[in-house]
C-alpha positions in Angstrom: -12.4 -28.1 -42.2 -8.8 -29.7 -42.7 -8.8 -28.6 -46.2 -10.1 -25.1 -45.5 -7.2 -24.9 -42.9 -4.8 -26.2 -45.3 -5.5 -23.1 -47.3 -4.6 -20.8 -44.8 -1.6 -18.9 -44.5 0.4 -20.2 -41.6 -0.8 -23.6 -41.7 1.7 -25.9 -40.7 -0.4 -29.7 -40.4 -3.0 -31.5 -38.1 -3.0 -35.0 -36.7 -6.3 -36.6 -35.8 -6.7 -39.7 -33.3 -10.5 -41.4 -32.5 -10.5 -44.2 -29.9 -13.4 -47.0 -30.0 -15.9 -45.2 -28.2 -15.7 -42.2 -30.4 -13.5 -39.5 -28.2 -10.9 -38.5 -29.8 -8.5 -35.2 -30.5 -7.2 -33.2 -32.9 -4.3 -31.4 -33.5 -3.5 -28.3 -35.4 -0.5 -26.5 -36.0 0.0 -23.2 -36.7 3.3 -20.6 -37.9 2.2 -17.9 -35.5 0.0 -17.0 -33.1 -1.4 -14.0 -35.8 -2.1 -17.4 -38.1 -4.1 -19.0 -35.4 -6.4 -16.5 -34.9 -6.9 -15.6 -38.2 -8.0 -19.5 -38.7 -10.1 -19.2 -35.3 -12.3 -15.7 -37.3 -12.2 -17.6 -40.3 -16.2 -17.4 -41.2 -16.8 -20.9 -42.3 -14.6 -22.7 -39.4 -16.8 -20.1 -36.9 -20.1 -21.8 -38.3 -18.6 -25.7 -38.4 -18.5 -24.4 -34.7 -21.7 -23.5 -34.6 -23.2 -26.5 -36.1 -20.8 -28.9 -33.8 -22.2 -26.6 -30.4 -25.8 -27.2 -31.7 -25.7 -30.8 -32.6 -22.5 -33.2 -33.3 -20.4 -32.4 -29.9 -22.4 -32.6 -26.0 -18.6 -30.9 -25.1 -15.1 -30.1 -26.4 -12.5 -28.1 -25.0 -9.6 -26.2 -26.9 -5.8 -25.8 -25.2 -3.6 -22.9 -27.3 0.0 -24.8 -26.9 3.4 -23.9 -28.0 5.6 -26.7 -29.4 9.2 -25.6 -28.3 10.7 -28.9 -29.3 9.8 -32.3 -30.9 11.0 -35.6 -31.1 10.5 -39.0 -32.9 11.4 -42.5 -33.8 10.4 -44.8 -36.4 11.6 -48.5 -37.4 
């Protein structure tokens, strides 16, 4: 899916995190809200949905956030 996202228009990046037991979270950044939900009809990210409701995922939840600033540090 990140490469099918990468090709959308408004497509900014993702970061992905998985802990030792398997949860984990990712992240996807988008222009606009327009570019969002064009990725969310997008027909083959709608089935990697249905495939992860019907057997990979027992749950997941999605939060729409707006980054209004960001920060960071590296050595």
């Amino acid at each position: 899916m990140e490469e099918l996202a990468r090709q959308q228009p408004g497509f900014l990046g993702v970061e992905s995190v998985r802990g030792d037991g398997g949860v984990g979270i990712t992240v996807s950044y988008w222009a606009s809200e327009e570019a969002l939900r064009t990725w969310k009809a997008n027909l083959e990210h709608r089935e990697a949905q249905r495939k992860g409701r019907s057997g990979f995922y027992s749950r997941w939840f999605t939060r729409v956030c707006k980054v209004e600033r960001a920060y960071s540090f590296e050595l």
